[in-house]
N, C-alpha and C positions, 0 to 999 in steps of 0.2 A: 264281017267276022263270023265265023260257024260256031255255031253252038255245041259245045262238051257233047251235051248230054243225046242222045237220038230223041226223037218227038215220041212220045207214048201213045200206042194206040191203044183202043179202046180193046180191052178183051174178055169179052162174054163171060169165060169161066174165073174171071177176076172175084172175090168175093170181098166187096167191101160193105166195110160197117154200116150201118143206117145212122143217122147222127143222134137219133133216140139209144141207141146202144150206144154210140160212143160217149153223149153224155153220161150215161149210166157210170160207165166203165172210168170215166173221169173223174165221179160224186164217189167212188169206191176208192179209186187209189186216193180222192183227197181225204180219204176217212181216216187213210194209212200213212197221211203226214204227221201223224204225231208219232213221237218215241215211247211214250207213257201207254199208249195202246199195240205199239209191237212186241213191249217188256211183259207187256198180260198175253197177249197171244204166245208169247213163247213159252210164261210159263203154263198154259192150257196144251201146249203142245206135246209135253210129257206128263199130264194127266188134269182129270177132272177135277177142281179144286171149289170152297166156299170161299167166300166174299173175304172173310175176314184173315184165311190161309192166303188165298189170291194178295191182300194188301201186305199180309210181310213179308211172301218171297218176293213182290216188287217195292216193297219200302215206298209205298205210299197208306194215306189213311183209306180207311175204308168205306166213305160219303166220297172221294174223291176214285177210288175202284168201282164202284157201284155207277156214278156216271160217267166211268167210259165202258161198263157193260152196257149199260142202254143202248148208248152211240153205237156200239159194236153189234149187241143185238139188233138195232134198228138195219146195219147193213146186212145182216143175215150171217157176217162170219163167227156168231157166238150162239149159245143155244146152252138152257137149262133144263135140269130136272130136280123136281122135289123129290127128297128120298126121307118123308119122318117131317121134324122140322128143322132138316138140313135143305140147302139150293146149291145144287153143284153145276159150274160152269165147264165147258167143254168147248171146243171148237165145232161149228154147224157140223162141218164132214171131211173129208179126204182132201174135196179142190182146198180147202182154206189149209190146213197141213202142208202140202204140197205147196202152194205158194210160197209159204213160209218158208220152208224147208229151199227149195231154188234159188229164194233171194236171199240165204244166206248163203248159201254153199257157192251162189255168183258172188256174192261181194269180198268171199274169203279167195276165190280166184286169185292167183298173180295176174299183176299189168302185164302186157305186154311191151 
């Protein structure tokens, strides 16, 4: 019986991941399994908000906003600044937007 697929050769300018990056990229998207942290990223997405703004437009408390900044800070896609004795949250930069922004605009897609 022949095989579907052709045999893969090996190809030089193939650029595959190193498995230290592909875990990386693994411990990132599992950061982004939660729903409770895609609801604070989106709302960072249309501006810099405090802890306690951040907990009512996602309707959760604010002990419980505060540790999924950390989680989120820890992965790099969150970033603060003191402005007085306000802490305004922001998304780190552009890739983290962008992200955002493509996997929503893919999952609004029609099926095919």
């Amino acid at each position: 019986m022949s095989d579907s697929h052709p045999k893969a050769e090996t190809d030089p300018q193939l650029d595959i991941l190193s498995l230290e990056k592909a875990q990386r990229m693994a411990e990132f998207f599992s950061v982004l399994g939660d729903p409770n942290r895609w609801r604070i990223i989106s709302a960072l997405a249309h501006q810099k908000l405090r802890v306690r703004d951040l907990a009512a437009a996602v309707e959760m408390t604010e002990s419980a906003v505060s540790h999924q900044l950390r989680i989120l800070r820890t992965m790099r896609l969150v970033s603060y600044r003191k402005q007085g004795r306000n802490v305004f949250y922001g998304l780190k930069d552009h890739h983290i937007l962008n992200l955002y922004q493509d996997i929503s605009e893919h999952l609004d897609e029609p099926e095919d």
